[in-house]
C-alpha angles and dihedrals in degrees: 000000000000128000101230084060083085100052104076119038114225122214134172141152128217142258119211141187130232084269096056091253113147108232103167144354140226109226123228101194122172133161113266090223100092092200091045100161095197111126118222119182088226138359097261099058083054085048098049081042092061103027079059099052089045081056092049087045117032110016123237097267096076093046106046101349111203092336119094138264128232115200140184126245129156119182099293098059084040094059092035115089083234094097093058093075099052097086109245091225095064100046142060106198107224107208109213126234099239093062117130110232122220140170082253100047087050089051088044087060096046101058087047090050085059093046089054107261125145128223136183135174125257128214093358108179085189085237121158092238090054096042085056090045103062099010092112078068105057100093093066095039119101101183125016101200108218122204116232097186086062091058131048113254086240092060095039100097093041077045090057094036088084104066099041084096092060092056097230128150112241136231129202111198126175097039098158099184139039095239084059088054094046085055084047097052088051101056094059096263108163096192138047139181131169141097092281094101079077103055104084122236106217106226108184125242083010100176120220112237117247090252095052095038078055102056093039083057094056091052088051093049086046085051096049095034128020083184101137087210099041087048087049104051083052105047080049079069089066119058093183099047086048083052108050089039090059087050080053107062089036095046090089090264092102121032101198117170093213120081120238113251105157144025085251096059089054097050098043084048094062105031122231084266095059096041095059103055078058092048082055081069100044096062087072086073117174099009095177091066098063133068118256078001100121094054092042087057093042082051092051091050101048088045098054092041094049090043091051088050097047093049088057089049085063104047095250097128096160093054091055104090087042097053084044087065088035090057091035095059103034093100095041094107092053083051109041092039095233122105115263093250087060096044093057095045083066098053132051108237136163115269087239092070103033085061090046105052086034093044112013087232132143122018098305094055088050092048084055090045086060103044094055099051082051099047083050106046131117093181109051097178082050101060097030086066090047084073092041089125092045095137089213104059140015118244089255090051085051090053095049088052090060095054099043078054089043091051085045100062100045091046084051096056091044087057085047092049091055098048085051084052094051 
């Protein structure tokens, strides 16, 4: 992993189809110097500044693979050459809602429209006054992205209504809940974005797939036994679970000098502790088979990696491996489709974390608080303020935590992407 990797936090936040398949993504960036001095006119000319030194970088396979990019842009970066060095294949330039529109921005647009670029709206309440407002934009404008926190669920579909006749595909952001999804799937929306894909839907008599039902069944046998030689007679039982462990250790995470050469090296390299927080990942199984499955899996990640690193900022190192399977499984019940109460009647687990992904209570419970606020936030300096009196970590260390989980997670795909090559 590269250092420069750290230098710039990477946010986004997914896209996804009518069949929860993530298609894109909107990308949160922001400088991981906190007290950055460097003066922009706007946010979105910091935004285009820092999405182009994570091109020069890292490379745009790390950050949205072979999905596509939505990024911010109001009249100053439109008018700026700036925009002619994102590549227009990999972006969809999403025009914000506070833009002021000109004769000169439409003809701006325009231009870029010939040349191949992409543009949707952003925040669009489907007002009159709104519709007036871009409409001469309408005819270079791919999405129009409504929000359907700005309009009450009943006057949605007379709210859409209004923009059938322009031929657009819609949009609906900010859908909070899986019910408001359900009302958006029904009006003919193509798109959706929000934080819904999180909230679990309880289907009844929901089975757990063989691999997941595996590896619950090696956290059990660590919790009952902590015997090297008794843990690894039983992972030998589970071919999958040996492979992707092995990805694992080699994947840059772990740097040991021996090579690997049996199932009990590996397991006496890591510990029982600290094989089961990894075992935490693997429950999520195939995450590309299941709707809304990859980015819950990208969310878990990030989470257990942020709440490990947050336990060791305070100092808390035996709770570490512990925060790593808090944060891990703290998406399982979206996942898995069973309520969380369920779910941990089904695994053996410590009280400490059961509190804690149930309550939200002891340390664990506040290193997931934060975790999430962090995994939802659009505004990464604004939340990270909001923690300004933890006790545990400065505003600048917090910072650094998001970006180590961010890194995590993006090291972990490319490991994931090899195995899928093999």
């Amino acid at each position: 992993m590269r250092n420069d990797i750290l230098n710039t936090f990477i946010g986004r936040q997914p896209i996804f189809n009518i069949h929860g398949e993530c298609l894109a993504y909107e990308l949160l960036y922001r400088s991981c110097d906190v007290f950055n001095n460097a003066n922009f006119e706007n946010n979105s000319k910091a935004t285009a500044r820092v999405i182009i030194n994570l091109i020069h970088n890292i490379g745009l396979d790390p950050i949205i693979g072979n999905k596509i990019g939505f990024v911010n842009v109001d009249e100053n970066i439109l008018f700026s050459d700036m925009i002619l060095l994102l590549p227009k294949e990999a972006f969809k330039f999403e025009i914000l809602e506070y833009t002021k529109i000109s004769l000169g921005l439409c003809e701006r647009i325009k231009e870029l429209h010939a040349l191949g670029y992409r543009f949707s709206l952003d925040d669009f309440d489907c007002s009159d006054e709104m519709i007036k407002n871009y409409e001469a934009l309408f005819p270079y404008v791919d999405i129009i992205k409504v929000d359907v926190l700005a309009i009450r669920a009943e006057f949605l579909e007379k709210a859409i209504q209004k923009l059938e006749k322009y031929n657009i595909d819609l949009l609906a952001e900010k859908i909070e809940n899986y019910e408001m999804y359900e009302i958006c799937k029904k009006l003919h929306f193509k798109f959706f974005q929000g934080y819904f894909f999180e909230k679990p839907l309880i289907m009844s008599g929901q089975k757990i797939e063989p691999n997941t039902q595996n590896a619950i069944r090696l956290i059990n046998c660590i919790q009952e036994n902590d015997d090297i030689t008794y843990i690894s007679n039983q992972f030998s039982t589970c071919p999958e679970l040996i492979f992707n462990l092995l990805r694992h250790i080699n994947s840059g995470a772990y740097h040991f000098k021996k090579h690997i050469d049996n199932i009990k090296q590996m397991v006496m390299l890591l510990g029982p502790s600290k094989l089961t927080s990894w075992l935490g990942l693997f429950l999520y199984g195939n995450p590309k088979e299941k709707p809304f499955g990859e980015e819950l899996f990208n969310s878990a990640k990030f989470r257990a990696k942020m709440m490990e690193e947050l336990a060791l900022a305070c100092g808390k190192h035996e709770l570490a491996n512990k925060a790593f399977l808090t944060g891990s499984l703290s998406l399982i019940d979206a996942y898995l489709g069973l309520s969380m109460e369920n779910f941990l009647e089904e695994i053996h687990l410590d009280n400490e974390i059961k509190e804690a992904l149930l309550t939200h209570v002891g340390p664990l419970g506040d290193f997931l608080h934060i975790a999430k606020e962090i995994n939802h936030s659009n505004d990464i300096l604004k939340t990270i303020a909001s923690f300004k009196d933890h006790p545990c970590f400065t505003q600048e260390q917090l910072y650094s935590i998001c970006c180590k989980a961010n890194a995590f997670v993006t090291e972990h795909d490319k490991s994931q992407k090899e195995k899928e090559e093999l």
